[in-house]
N, C-alpha and C positions, 0 to 999 in steps of 0.2 A: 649578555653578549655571547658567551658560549652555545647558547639555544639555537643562534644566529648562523650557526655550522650546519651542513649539511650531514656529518656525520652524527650530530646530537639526535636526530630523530632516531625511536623503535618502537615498541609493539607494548603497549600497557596492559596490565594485567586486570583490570576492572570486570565484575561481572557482569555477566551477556546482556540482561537487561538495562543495567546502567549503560553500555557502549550501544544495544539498540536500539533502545527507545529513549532513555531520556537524549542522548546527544543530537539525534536527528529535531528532538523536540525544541531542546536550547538554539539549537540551530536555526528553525523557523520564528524566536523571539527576535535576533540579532535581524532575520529578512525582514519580519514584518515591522522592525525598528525606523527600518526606510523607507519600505513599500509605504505604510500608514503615513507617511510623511510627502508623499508625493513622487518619489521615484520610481522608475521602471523596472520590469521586471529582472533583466539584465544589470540596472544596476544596484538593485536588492540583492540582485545574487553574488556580485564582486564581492556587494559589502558582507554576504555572510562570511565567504572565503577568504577575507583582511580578518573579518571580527575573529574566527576560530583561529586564523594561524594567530592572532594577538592572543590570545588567550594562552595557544599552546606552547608561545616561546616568552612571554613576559607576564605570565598572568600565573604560571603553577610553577614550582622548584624544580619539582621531577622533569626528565627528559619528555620533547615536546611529542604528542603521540600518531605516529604514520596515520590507523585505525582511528582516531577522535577526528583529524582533519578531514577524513571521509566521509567519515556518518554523519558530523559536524555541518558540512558543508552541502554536499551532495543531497541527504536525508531530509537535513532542514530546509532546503530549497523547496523539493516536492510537498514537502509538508504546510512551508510557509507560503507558497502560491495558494494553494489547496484552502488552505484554513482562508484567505485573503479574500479568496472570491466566492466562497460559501460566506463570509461575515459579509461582502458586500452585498449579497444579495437578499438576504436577510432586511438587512438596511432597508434597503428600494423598497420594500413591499406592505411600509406602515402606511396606512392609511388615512388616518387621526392621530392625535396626540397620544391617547391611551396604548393605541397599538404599536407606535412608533416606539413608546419606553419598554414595553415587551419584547420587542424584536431588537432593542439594543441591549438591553441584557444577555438572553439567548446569543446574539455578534459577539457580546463583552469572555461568554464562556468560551465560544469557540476562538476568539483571537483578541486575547487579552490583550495586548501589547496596541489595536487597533481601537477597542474601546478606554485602554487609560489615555490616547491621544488625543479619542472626541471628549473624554471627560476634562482635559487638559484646557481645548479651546473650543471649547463652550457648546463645540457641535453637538451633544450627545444628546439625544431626543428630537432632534431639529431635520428638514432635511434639506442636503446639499446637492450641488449638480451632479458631481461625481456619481454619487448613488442614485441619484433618480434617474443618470441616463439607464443605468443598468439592464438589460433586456435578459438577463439570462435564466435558464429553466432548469430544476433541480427534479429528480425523479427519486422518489425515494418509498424503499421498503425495508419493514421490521417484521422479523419474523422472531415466534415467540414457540417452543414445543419440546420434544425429549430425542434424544438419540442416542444410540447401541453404536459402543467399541471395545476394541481389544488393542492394548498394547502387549500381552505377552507372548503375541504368536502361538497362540491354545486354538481353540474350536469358539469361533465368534459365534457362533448361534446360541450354543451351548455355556459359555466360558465367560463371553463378553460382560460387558457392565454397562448399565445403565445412568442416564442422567438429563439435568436439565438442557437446553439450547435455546440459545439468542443470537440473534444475527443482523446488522444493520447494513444495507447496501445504499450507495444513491450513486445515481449518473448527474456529473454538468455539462452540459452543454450550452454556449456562446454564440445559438446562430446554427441554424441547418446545414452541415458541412463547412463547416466555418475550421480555417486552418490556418487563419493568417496570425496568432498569435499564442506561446508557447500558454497549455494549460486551458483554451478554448471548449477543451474538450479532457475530462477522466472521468476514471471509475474507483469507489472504494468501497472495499468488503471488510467489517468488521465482526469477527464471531467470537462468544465466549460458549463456554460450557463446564460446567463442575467436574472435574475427572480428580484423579490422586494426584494430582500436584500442581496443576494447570489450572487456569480460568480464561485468560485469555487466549485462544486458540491460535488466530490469525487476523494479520493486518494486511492487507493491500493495497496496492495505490498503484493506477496505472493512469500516466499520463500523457498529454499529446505533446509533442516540442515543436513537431514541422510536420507538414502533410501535404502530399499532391493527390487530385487527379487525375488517374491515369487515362481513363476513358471508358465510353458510356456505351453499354450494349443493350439488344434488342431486352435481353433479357434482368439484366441490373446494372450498378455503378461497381469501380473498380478502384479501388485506391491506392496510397502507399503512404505509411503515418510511422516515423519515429518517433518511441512509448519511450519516459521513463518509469522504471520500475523500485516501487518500492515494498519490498514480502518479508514477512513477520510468518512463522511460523512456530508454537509451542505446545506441545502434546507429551500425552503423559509416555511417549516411544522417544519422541527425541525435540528438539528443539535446532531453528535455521533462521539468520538473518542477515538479508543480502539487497542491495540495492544495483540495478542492471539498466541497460543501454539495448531497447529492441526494434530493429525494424520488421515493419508489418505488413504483410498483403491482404488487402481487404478486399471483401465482395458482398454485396449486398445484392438480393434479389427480390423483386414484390410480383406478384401472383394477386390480380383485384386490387381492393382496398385492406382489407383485414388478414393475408398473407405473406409472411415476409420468410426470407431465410439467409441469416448472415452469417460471414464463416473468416474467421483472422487466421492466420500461420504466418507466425513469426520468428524470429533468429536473431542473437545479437552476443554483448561479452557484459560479465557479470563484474563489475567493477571492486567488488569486494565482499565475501560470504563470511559470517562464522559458522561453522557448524560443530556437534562436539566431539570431542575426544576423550574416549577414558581412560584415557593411558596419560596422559597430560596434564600437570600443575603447575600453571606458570605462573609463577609468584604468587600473591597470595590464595589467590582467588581465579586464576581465571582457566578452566578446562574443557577449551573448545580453542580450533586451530583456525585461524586466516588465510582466505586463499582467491583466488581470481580465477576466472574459465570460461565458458559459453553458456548462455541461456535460449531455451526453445522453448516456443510455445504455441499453443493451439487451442481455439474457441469458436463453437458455433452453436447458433441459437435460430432454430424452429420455430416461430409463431402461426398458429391457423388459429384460423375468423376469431383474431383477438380475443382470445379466451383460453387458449391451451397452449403454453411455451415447452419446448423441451429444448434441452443445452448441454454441453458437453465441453470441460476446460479442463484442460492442462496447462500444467507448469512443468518445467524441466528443466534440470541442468547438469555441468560438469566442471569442477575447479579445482585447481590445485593448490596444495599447502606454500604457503608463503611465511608464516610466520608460526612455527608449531613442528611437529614430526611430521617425516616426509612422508606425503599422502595424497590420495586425489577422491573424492566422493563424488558420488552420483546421484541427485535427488528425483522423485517423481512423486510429482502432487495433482492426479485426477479429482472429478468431480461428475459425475449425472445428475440431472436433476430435472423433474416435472411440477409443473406449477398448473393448475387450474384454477383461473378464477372463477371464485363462489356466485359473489351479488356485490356489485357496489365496489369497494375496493379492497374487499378480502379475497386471499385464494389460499386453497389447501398444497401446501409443498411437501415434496418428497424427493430424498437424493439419496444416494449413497458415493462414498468417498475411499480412495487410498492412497497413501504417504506413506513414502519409504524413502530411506537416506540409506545408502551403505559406505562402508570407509574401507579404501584398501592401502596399506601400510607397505611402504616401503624396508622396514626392517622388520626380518623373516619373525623375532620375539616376539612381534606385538602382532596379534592374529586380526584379521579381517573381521568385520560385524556388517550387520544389518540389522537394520528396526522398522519394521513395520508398525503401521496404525489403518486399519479399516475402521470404517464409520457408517452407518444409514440413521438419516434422519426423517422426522414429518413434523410439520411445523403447522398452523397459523399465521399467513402473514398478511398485514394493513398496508394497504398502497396508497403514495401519497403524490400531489405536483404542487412545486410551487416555484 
């Protein structure tokens, strides 16, 4: 009953990974609780936003958490749309029976919560309407190779270190310009790499909620798409986890058949970031401060006669401390990169990268930082559609 207060809520002190990854993840069981059940997208989504604030006021002793109903709700949404219609479409695409228990397994990994329901009522191997209306198209590439960074601010050439790199990306897409239903349309980049304290690098997720047409020229299409955001950042300089709200201006241009050149600039507000603080111990464990601000961002991708991509993304932001020492950080996370394809569906990739977070401190004690992370990679990577 207490819980039931508006004053009962504050800021828990859980480690950065527990608050950003597992919660956004718990968060996508509770959506796909009811998506997998027949509900819509909207109202999967109430129901994660009922299920976590139940959880945070009737479900744990301690005071219910501002920060868990966030990542909780908001995280697990993108997450659980995400995992919903990559397992659906998995689904659609068995063939025979053999193939069918293949591809419902592989569904079962990606969205548990979706295969204990077809194992429940009897669907699981079988196929149903739902899934064989399914039309949608998954693009997907693994990239496999090594790459040089520095986190101590020394002489990268010289200084840097060495190690392995993995990277998974895939595009979905719902339909050619298809905008008429939230999640029609993202994107997610998964990278790991061995470094001194890191594995998992960065997560991304960027999603479509609403999109129009704006209009069609001699030259390309024009559009306007609000993205949800969801970035995972962890490197052996620093570590950032933030879910954000962007609107986009797009433009797409083609030149022949085998030319294209797209370009987004976007703008929007960062719903909630951590990033860390060393000057900071809040309760047991947790040292890194909560804060809210603006995100920008910028991507454009090059294709000539399908075969040579080159691309060019940022991310960027600014927000301020909410729950922590008073402060405001400023992130910037580039990326270049060249892709040529080999033969068949290999191409050789090369990028290089920089990440930087700086923290300026309201109280004159605690001095300002910066941390930098440079990276160039070259990779291996296998392309795939299905």
């Amino acid at each position: 009953i207490n819980h039931q207060r508006i004053s009962a809520w504050d800021w828990d002190d859980n480690e950065f990974s527990t608050n950003q990854i597992d919660h956004p993840y718990h968060g996508q069981l509770y959506f796909n609780a009811f998506r997998s059940n027949g509900y819509n997208f909207y109202e999967a989504s109430a129901a994660t936003l009922v299920g976590s604030y139940i959880w945070e006021t009737a479900g744990e002793t301690q005071h219910p958490s501002i920060n868990d109903l966030v990542n909780t709700s908001f995280g697990g949404i993108i997450l659980g749309e995400m995992t919903h219609r990559v397992s659906r479409n998995i689904i659609a695409r068995g063939r025979n029976r053999q193939h069918r228990v293949r591809n419902e397994i592989a569904a079962f990994i990606i969205n548990p919560v979706n295969g204990l329901n077809r194992l429940l009522d009897g669907s699981f191997g079988k196929v149903d309407p739902y899934s064989a209306a399914d039309s949608s198209i998954i693009r997907a590439e693994i990239d496999l190779g090594v790459r040089r960074f520095d986190a101590q601010d020394g002489d990268f050439f010289i200084e840097g270190k060495n190690s392995l790199y993995g990277r998974l990306r895939f595009w979905y897409q719902n339909g050619e310009h298809n905008y008429k239903h939230p999640f029609d349309q993202f994107y997610v980049n998964f990278e790991m790499g061995n470094g001194d304290s890191t594995l998992i690098n960065a997560v991304n997720v960027h999603a479509l909620i609403a999109g129009a047409k704006f209009f069609k020229s001699k030259s390309g299409d024009h559009y306007g798409l609000l993205n949800a955001n969801y970035d995972f950042y962890n490197n052996d300089a620093f570590f950032y986890g933030a879910q954000s709200v962007t609107y986009n201006w797009v433009s797409e241009f083609r030149y022949k058949k085998d030319n294209r050149l797209n370009i987004s600039l976007g703008t929007g507000a960062v719903l909630l970031a951590a990033v860390p603080d060393p000057y900071l111990l809040y309760g047991d464990s947790r040292n890194y401060n909560y804060g809210s601000g603006a995100s920008y961002r910028f991507r454009s991708e090059l294709s000539l006669i399908n075969r040579l991509m080159l691309s060019v993304d940022y991310n960027g932001g600014i927000f301020y401390t909410i729950s922590g020492n008073k402060s405001y950080y400023v992130l910037h996370a580039g990326t270049a990169e060249g892709s040529l394809r080999l033969f068949n569906r290999f191409s050789l990739n090369m990028s290089s990268g920089y990440f930087s977070l700086a923290g300026h401190f309201k109280d004159e004690e605690l001095p300002d930082f910066k941390r930098n992370f440079p990276t160039a990679r070259i990779s291996l990577g296998y392309n795939v559609q299905f």
